[in-house]
C-alpha positions in Angstrom: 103.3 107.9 101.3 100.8 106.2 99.1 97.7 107.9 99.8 94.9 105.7 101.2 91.6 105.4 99.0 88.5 108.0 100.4 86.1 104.8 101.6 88.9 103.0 103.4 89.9 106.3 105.5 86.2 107.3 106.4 85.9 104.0 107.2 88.5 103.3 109.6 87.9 107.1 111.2 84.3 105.6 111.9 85.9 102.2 113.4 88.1 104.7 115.5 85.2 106.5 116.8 83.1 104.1 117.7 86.1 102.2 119.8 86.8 105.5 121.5 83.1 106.3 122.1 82.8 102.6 123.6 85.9 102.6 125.5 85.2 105.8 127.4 81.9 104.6 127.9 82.6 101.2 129.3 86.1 100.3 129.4 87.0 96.1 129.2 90.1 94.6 127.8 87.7 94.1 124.5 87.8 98.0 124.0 91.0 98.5 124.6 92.5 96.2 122.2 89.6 97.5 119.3 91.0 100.9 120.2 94.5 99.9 120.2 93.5 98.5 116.6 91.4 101.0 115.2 94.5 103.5 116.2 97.3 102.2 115.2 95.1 101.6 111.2 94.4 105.1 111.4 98.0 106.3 112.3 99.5 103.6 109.6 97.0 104.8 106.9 97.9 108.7 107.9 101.8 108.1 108.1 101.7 109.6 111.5 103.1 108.4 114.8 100.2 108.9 117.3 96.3 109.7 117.2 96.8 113.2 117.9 98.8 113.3 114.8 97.0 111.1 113.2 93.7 112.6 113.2 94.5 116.5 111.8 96.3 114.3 108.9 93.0 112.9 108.0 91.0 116.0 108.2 93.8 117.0 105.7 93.4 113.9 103.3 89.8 114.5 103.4 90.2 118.1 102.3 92.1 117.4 99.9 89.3 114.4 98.6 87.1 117.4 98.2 89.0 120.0 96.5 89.9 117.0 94.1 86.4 116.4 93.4 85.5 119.8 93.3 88.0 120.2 91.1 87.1 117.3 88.4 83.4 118.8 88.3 84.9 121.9 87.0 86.9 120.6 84.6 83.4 118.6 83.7 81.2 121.6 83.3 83.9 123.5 81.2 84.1 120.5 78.7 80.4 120.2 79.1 79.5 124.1 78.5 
């Protein structure tokens, strides 16, 4: 799976909440399809098959964003020291 890049994830997981929060809030055809959409990006960028699959995977990829960084700064400050 090609990993997607940090922005586009956070992005779409912020597209998916705010169809899910306006969905449950006030449901029209409108919602549901940006829901529909917003889901099946986040499940496509993940690799998974639904939402509840699709979520933990992000929380992993985002994990992983970190420890990466965290990792490079490390790196920087032993070259740097």
């Amino acid at each position: 799976m090609i990993l997607p890049a940090e922005k586009e994830l956070r992005t779409v997981l912020a597209k998916f909440a705010q169809a899910r929060i306006e969905h449950d809030v006030r449901p029209t055809g409108r919602t549901s399809r940006a829901l529909e959409d917003a889901t099946y990006t986040l499940c496509a960028l993940t690799g998974a098959h639904t939402v509840d699959q699709a979520l933990p995977a992000a929380d992993a990829l985002l994990q992983r964003y970190r420890a990466d960084r965290d990792a490079t700064r490390q790196k920087s400050s032993a070259l740097a020291a």
